[in-house]
C-alpha positions in Angstrom: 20.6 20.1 7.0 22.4 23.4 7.2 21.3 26.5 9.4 20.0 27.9 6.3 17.5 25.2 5.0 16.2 24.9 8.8 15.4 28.8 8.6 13.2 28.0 5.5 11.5 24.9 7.0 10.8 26.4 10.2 9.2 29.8 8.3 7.0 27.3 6.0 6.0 25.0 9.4 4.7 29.0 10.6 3.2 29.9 7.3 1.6 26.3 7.2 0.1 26.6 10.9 -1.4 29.7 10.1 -3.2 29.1 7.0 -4.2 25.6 8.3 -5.7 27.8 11.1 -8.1 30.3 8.5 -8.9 27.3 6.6 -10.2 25.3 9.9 -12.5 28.8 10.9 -13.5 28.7 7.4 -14.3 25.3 7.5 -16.1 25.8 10.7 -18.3 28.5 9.2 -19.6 26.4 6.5 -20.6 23.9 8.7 -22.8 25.7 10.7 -26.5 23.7 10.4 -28.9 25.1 7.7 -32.1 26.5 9.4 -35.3 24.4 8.6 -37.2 28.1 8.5 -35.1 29.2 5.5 -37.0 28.5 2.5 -34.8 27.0 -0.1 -36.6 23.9 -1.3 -36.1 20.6 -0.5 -33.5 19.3 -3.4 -31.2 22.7 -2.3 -31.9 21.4 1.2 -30.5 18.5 0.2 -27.1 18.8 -1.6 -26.3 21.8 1.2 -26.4 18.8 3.7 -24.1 16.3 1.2 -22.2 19.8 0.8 -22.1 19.8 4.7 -21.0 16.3 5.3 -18.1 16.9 2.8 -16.7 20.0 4.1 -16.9 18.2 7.4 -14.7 15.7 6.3 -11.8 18.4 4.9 -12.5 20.0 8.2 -11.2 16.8 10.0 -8.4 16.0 8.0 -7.4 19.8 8.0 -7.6 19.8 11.9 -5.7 16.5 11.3 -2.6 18.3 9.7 -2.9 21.3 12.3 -1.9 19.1 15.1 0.9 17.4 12.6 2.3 21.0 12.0 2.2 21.9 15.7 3.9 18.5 16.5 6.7 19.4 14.0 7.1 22.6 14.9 7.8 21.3 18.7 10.1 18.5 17.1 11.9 21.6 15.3 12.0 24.3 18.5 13.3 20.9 20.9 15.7 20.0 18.2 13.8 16.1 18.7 14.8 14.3 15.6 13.4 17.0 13.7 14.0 15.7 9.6 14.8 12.2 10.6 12.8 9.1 8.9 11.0 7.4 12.1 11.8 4.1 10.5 15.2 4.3 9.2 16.7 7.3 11.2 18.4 9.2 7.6 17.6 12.4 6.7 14.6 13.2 5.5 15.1 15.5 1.6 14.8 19.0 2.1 12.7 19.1 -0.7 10.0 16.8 0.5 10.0 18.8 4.2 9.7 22.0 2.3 6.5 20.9 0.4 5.1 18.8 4.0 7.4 19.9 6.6 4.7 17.4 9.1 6.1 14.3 7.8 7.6 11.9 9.6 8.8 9.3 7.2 11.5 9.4 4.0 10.4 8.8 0.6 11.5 5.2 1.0 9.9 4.5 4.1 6.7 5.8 3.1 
């Protein structure tokens, strides 16, 4: 990868982080538990909590991909293999680290 393409990786692994980051406090605020006191009938009651347990789920898997982005962007500032397949060793595409710059793996390996 040339200095160029690195430039571009490393602004989309900060762009990443910090939208990952509004979408986990987002996340976090439509979580909060439903008060019993709030009148809003039983069958609302009800798919608020299925909407609940959902949004906790994409709340995982978005804190998930946080720690992913962090991990590559300390691969990247450490120059650690930063781009290389963990299985084979080659170079991972630029294309596919510009569209998940947290993978670890080439399109073959994966």
């Amino acid at each position: 990868m040339n200095k160029e393409d690195l430039s571009k990786i490393k602004n989309k692994i900060e762009e990443e982080i910090n939208n990952t980051k509004k979408l986990i406090k987002d996340y976090k605020n439509l979580t909060k538990p439903i008060a019993p006191e709030n009148a809003i009938g039983r069958v609302s009651r009800m798919d608020a909590i299925n909407n609940k347990s959902v949004i906790e789920s994409v709340l995982r898997k978005t804190e998930r991909k946080l720690k992913e982005l962090l991990f590559a962007k300390k691969q990247y500032e450490k120059n650690i293999d930063f781009g290389k397949c963990i299985i084979c060793n080659k170079e991972i595409n630029i294309k596919r680290l510009f569209i998940m710059p947290y993978v670890k793996k080439c399109i073959s390996c994966a």
